[in-house]
N, C-alpha and C positions, 0 to 999 in steps of 0.2 A: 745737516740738521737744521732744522727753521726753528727760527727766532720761541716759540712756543715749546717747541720740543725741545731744548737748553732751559727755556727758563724752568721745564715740568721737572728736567732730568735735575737742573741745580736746588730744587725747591724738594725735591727726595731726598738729597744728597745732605743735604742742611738738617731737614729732618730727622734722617735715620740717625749723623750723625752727635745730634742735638739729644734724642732718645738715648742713645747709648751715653751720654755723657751726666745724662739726669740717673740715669740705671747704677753706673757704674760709680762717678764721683770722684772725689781727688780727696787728696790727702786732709785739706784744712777742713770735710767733711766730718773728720773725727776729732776735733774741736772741743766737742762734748765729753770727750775721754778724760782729758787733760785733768790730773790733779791727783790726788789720796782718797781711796775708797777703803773701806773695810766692813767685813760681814760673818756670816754663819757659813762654815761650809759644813754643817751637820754635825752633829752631838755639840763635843767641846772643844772642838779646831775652828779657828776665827781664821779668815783668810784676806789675808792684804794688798791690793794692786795698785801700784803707783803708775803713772804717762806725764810724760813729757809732753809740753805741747807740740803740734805741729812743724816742725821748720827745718828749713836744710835741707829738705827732699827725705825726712826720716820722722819717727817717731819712736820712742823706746819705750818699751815696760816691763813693769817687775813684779811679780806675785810669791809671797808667800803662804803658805799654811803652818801655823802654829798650833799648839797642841802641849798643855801644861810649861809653857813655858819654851817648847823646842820646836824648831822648825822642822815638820816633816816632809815637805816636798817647797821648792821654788820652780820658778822657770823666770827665762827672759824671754820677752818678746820685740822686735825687731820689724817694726813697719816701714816700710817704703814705697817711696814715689819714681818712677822712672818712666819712658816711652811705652812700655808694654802697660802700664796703669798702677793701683794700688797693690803691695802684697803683704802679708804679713808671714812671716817666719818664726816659729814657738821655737823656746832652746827648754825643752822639759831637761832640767834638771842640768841645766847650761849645757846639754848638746842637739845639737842642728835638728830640728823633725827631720823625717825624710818627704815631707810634705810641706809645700808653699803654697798660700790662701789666698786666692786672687779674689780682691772689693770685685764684687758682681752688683753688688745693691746699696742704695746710697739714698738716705732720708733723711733730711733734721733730726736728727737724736737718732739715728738706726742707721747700722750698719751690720752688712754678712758680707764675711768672706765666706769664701768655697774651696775644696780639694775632692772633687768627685773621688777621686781615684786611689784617693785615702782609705784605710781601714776605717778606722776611730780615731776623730771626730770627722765628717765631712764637712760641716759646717763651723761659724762658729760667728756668733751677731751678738751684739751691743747696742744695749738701747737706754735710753733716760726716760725715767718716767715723771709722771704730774708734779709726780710729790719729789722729785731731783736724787733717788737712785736710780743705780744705774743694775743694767740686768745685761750681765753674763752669759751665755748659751752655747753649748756646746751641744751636737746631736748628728744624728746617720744620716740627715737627708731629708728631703723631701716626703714624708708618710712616717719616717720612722719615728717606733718606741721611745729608741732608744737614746736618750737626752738625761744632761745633766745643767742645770740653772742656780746660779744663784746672785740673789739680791744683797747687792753692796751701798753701802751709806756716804757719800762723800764726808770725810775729815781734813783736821790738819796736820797737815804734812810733816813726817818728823825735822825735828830740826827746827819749826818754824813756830 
């Protein structure tokens, strides 16, 4: 290989995988997650999700829905960082999805994981906006209908 053809082949190689690293993202990407949110999740159930910040190669969170006073549904969530890249892991109602969310996209304040192969949800993105909620999203994919969103308010944290 001449000198020009290494440097062309090392100058793609850097690039693609420079691209894939801005697409995809690492863990301290969800930075913006970190803290006490709470919101509407329609009619009179308020919904609460707590994150851990980033560290350790993990991140943890926690969501409830309440609803006169009773919790109607929780889940944990279970993000990690490893060789293969980001994933996130739902526990709806502390057990395992049968679905793992692999970070495909990766922005200051935005983040989507993916599970093509999933029923419902395929997707599922977080983002912060102007005004510092944060928006929830859950939905089928790429074109689809079928989504559910909701807008949470950063608070303080129980306990604190």
């Amino acid at each position: 290989m001449s000198r020009i053809g290494f440097i062309l082949t090392a100058t793609t190689l850097w690039a693609t995988s420079a691209a894939g690293q801005s697409s995809s993202g690492t863990l301290g990407a969800l930075g913006f997650m970190a803290g006490c949110w709470t919101g509407s999740a329609g009619g009179s159930t308020i919904i609460e999700e707590i994150y851990t910040r980033p560290s350790a190669n993990i991140m943890l969170g926690t969501t409830r829905y309440i609803r006169d006073e009773t919790t109607t549904m929780f889940e944990f969530s279970l993000i990690s960082e490893d060789s293969a890249g980001v994933t996130l892991l739902p526990y709806p109602r502390g057990r395992p999805s049968e679905a793992t969310f692999l970070l495909t996209h990766s922005e200051p304040g935005r983040v989507m994981f993916e599970a093509p192969q999933h029923d419902f949800p395929k997707r599922i993105i977080y983002r912060v906006t102007s005004d510092n909620q944060l928006l929830a999203r859950i939905d089928g994919g790429e074109g689809s209908d079928k989504v559910m969103e909701w807008g949470l308010t950063r608070t303080d944290c129980p306990g604190s």
